[in-house]
C-alpha positions as a Python dict, from the first residue, in 0.01 Angstrom:
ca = {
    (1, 'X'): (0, 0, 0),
    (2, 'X'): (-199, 136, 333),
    (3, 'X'): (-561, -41, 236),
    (4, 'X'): (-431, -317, 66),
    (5, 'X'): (-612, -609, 14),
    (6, 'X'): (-485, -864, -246),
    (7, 'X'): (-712, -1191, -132),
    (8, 'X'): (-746, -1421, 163),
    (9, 'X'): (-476, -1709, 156),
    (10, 'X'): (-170, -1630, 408),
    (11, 'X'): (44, -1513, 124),
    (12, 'X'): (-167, -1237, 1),
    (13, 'X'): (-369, -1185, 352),
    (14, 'X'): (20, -1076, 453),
    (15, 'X'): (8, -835, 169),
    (16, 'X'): (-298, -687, 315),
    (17, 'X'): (-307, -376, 505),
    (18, 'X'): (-714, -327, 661),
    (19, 'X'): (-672, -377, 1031),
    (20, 'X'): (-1055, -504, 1047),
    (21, 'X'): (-996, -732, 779),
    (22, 'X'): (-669, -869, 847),
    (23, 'X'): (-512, -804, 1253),
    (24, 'X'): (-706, -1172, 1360),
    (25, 'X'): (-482, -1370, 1157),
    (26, 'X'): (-140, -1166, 1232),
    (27, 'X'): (17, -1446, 1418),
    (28, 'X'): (-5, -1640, 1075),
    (29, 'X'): (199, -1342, 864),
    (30, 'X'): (480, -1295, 717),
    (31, 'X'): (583, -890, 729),
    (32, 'X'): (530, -681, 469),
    (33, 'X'): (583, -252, 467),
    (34, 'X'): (316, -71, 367),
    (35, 'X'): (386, 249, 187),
    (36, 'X'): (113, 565, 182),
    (37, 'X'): (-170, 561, -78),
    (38, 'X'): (-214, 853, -240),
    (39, 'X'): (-546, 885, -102),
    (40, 'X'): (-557, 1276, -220),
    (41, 'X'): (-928, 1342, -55),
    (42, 'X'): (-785, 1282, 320),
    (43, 'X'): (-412, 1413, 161),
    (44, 'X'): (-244, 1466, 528),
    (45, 'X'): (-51, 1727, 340),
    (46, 'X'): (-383, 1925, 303),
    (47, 'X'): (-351, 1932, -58),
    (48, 'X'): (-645, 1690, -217),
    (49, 'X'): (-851, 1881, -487),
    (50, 'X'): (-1148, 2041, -356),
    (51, 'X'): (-1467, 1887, -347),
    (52, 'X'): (-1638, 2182, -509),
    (53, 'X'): (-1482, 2407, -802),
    (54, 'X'): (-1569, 2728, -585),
    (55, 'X'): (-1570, 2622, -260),
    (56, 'X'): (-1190, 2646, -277),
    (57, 'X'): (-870, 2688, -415),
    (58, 'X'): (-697, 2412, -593),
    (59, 'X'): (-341, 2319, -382),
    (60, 'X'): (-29, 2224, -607),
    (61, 'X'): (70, 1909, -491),
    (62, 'X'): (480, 1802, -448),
    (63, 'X'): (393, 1414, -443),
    (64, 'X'): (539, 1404, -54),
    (65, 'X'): (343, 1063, -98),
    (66, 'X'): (567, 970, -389),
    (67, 'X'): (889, 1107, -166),
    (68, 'X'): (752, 825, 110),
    (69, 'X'): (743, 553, -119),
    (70, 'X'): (1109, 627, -171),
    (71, 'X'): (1247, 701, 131),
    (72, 'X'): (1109, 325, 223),
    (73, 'X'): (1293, 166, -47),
    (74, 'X'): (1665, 378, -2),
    (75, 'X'): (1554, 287, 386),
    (76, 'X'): (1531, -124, 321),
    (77, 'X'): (1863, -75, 80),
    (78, 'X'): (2101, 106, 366),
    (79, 'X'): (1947, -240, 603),
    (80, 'X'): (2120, -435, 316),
    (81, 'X'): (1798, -614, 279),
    (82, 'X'): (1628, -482, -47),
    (83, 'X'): (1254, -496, -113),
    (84, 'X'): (1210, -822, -319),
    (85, 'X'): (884, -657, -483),
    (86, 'X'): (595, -359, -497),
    (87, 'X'): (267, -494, -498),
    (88, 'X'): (-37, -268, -610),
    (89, 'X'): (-308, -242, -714),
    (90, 'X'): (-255, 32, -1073),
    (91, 'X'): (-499, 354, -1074),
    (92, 'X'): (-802, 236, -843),
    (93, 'X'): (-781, 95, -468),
    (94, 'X'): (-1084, -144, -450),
    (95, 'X'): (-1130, -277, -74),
    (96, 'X'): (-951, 39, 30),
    (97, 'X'): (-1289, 218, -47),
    (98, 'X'): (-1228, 290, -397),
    (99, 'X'): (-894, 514, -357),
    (100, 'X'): (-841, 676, -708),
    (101, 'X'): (-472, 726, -774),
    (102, 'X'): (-404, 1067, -953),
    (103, 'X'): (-224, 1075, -1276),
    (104, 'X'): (179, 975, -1310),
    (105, 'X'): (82, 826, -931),
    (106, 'X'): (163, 509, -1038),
    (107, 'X'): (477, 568, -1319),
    (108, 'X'): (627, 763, -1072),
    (109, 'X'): (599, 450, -784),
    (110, 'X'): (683, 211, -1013),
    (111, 'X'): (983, 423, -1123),
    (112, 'X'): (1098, 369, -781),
    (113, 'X'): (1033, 43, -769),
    (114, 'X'): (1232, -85, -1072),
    (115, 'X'): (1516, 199, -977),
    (116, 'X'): (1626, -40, -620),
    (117, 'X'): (1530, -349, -808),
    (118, 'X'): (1219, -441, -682),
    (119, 'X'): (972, -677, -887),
    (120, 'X'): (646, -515, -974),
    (121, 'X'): (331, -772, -877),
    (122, 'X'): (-37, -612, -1015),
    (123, 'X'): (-293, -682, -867),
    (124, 'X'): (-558, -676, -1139),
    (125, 'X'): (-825, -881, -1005),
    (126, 'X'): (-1052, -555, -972),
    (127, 'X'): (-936, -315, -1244),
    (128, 'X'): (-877, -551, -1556),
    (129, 'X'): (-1082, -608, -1836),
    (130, 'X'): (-1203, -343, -1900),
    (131, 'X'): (-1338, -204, -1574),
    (132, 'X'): (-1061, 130, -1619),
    (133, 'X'): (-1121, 184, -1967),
    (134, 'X'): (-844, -7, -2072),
    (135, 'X'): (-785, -409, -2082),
    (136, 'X'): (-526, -340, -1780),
    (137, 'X'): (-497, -83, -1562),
    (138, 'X'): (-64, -43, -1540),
    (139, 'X'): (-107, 23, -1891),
    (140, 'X'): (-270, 331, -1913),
    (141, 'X'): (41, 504, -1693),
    (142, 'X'): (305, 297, -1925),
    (143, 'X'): (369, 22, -1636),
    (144, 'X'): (443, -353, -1781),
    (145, 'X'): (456, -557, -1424),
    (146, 'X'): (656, -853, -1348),
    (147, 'X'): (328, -1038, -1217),
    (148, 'X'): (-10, -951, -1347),
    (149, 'X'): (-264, -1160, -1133),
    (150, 'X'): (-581, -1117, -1319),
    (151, 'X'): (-922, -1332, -1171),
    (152, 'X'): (-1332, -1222, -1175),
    (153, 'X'): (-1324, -1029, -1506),
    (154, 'X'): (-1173, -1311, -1699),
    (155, 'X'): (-1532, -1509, -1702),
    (156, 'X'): (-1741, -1209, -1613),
    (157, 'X'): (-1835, -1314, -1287),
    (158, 'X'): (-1986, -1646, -1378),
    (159, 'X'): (-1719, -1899, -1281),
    (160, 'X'): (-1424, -1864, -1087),
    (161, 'X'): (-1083, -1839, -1318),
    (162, 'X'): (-811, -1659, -1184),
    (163, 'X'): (-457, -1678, -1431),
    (164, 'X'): (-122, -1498, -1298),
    (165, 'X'): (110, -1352, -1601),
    (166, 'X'): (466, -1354, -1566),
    (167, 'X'): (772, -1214, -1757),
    (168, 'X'): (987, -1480, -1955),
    (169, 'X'): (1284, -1411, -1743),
    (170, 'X'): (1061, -1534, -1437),
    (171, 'X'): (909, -1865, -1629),
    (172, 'X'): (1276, -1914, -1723),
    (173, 'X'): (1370, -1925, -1342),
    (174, 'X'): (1176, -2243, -1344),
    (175, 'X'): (1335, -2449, -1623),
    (176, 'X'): (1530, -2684, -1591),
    (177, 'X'): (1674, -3079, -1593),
    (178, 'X'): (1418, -3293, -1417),
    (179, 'X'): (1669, -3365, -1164),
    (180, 'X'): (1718, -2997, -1052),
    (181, 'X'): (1345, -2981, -939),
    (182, 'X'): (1284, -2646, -1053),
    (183, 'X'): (948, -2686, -1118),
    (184, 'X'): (685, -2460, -907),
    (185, 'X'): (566, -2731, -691),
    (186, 'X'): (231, -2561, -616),
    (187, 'X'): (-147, -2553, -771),
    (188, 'X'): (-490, -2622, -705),
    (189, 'X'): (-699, -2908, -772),
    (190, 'X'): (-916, -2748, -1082),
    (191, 'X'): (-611, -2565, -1234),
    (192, 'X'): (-746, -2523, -1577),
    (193, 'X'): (-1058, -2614, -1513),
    (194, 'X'): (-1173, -2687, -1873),
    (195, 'X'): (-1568, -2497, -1799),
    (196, 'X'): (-1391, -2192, -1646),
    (197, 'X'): (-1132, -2173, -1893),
    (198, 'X'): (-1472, -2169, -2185),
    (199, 'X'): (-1655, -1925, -1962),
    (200, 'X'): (-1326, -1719, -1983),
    (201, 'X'): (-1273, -1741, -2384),
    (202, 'X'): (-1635, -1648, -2425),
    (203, 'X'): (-1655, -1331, -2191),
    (204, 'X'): (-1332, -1213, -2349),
    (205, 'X'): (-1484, -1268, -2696),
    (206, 'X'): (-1743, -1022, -2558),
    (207, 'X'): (-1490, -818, -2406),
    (208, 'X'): (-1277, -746, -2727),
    (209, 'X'): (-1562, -678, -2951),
    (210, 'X'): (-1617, -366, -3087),
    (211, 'X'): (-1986, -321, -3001),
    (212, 'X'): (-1839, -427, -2634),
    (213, 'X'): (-1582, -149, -2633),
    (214, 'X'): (-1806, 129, -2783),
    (215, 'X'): (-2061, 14, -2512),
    (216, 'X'): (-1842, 83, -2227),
    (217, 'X'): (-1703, 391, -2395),
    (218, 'X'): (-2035, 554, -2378),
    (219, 'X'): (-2121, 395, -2034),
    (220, 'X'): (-1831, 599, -1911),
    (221, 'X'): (-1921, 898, -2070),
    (222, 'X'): (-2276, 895, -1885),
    (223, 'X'): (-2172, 796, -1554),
    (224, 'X'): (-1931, 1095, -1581),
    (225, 'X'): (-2222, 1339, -1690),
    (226, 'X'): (-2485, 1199, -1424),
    (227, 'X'): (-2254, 1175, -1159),
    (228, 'X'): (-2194, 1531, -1182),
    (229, 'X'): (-2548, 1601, -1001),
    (230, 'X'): (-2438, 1423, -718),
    (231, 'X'): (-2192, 1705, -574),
    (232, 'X'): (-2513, 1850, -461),
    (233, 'X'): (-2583, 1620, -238),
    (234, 'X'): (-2446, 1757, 147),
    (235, 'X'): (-2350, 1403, 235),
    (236, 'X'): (-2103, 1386, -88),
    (237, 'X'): (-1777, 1441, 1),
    (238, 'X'): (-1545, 1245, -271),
    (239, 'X'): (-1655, 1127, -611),
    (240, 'X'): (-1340, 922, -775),
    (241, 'X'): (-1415, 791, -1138),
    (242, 'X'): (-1145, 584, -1324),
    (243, 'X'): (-1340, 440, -1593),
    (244, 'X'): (-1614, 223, -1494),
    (245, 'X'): (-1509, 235, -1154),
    (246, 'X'): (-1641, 457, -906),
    (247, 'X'): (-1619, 556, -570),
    (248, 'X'): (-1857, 827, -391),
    (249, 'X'): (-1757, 912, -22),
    (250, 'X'): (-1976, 958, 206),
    (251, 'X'): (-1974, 1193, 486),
    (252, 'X'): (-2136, 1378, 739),
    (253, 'X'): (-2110, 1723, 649),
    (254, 'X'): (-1901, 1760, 306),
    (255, 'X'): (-1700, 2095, 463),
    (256, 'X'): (-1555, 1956, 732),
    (257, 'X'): (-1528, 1635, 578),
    (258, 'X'): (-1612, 1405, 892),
    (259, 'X'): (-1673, 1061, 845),
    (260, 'X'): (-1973, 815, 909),
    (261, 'X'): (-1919, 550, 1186),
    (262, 'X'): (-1894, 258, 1029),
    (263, 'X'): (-2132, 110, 1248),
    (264, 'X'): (-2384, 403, 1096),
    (265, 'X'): (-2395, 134, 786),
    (266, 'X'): (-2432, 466, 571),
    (267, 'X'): (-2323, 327, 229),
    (268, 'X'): (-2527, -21, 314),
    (269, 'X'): (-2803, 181, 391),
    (270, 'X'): (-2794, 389, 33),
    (271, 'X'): (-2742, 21, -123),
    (272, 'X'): (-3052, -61, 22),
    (273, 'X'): (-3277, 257, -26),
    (274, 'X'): (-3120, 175, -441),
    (275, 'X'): (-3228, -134, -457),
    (276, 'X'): (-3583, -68, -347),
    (277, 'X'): (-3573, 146, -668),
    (278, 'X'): (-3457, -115, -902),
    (279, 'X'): (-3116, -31, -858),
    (280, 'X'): (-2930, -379, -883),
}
């Protein structure tokens, strides 16, 4: 997707698309297409929802986003060179700056997806556990990926653990006589790392708990009710909830909808006026 970022080896740093992040090490890639996010605030087909209920009317949107996505993949097909997978990130662009993905978004892509025989890799690393209501993202649109690469979440924060889920069919691909060297020849030095993997069990002990998912249940509820007061504000342009996670544009005059230079550091700048208030 446009704004992707899935991590920072070559592999996934070629499934990245943030030119400040990613154009110095483009003479390492392998290509990958990007495809439009349905980023429906900057919708180039002037149809995003408005940023406030009067200021004007609500557009009904045709998914022309959705008709990109598969004009890409009946594109690749006619080259007789199929797309060997969609990788996403379900329901909330992180790095991207928080893009929310409206509802049927993402059945709709991965409809597409599965319909020219593409894998589907999600990227879960932000949105799992928990963080979208849900313990996965895909799921709440009906979406059961091929690869589920899950990290952060898994021990709360506290050690790094990263796991990538698979279908059978794919751990089958890997069988084999010992002779056929099958195997996935690839892993890291503190695969299974025997703290991370207790840090893991215990935060999703936490996780799956009742009192846990009540907790975040009502958390949700009263970032939803408190965010409301923050449409107010003239700088607000955008405020995307999916769950726990939120993203609040920022801009320079929410009518025209004009964006802050990055180099105006305007969301570092709100993190910092925050934290002098005990925000952490």
């Amino acid at each position: 997707m446009a704004g992707a970022y899935h991590g920072d080896t070559v592999g996934a740093v070629s499934l990245g698309h943030i030119d400040l992040f990613h154009n110095a090490y483009s003479g390492l890639l392998f290509k990958s297409d990007k495809a439009a996010a349905p980023y429906c605030y900057r919708c180039p087909y002037n149809r995003a929802k408005p940023e406030r209920a009067d200021a004007r009317e609500y557009r009904r949107c045709n998914w022309e986003c959705v008709g990109k996505l598969e004009h890409k993949f009946i594109a690749q097909k006619k080259k007789s060179n199929p797309y060997a997978a969609f990788v996403f990130e379900p329901l909330m662009q992180g790095a991207a700056g928080m893009i929310a993905q409206p509802e049927g978004w993402l059945r709709r892509a991965a409809g597409i997806a599965r319909q020219h025989g593409a894998l589907l890799i999600a990227d879960e690393v932000m949105t799992g556990f928990g963080r979208t209501a849900s313990d996965f993202a895909c799921h709440q649109e009906g979406v059961q990926p091929d690869f589920l690469a899950l990290a952060k979440g898994l021990t709360g924060g506290y050690l790094p653990m990263a796991a990538t889920l698979t279908t059978q069919k794919v751990f089958d691909a890997f069988l084999g006589k010992y002779e056929e060297f099958k195997t996935f020849f690839h892993g890291h030095s503190y695969t299974g790392n025997q703290l991370g993997a207790s840090a893991a069990l215990a935060s999703l002990e936490i996780l799956q708990s009742k009192e846990s998912i009540r907790s975040r249940q009502i958390l949700e509820r009263t970032l939803r009710k408190h965010l409301a007061a923050l449409w107010k504000l003239p700088n607000v342009g955008d405020i995307r909830q999916v769950g726990l996670a939120i993203g609040i544009e920022l801009v320079r005059d929410w009518r025209t909808r004009e964006p802050f230079d990055l180099r105006e550091r305007a969301g570092i700048r709100v993190c910092e006026a925050m934290g002098k208030k005990g925000v952490s």
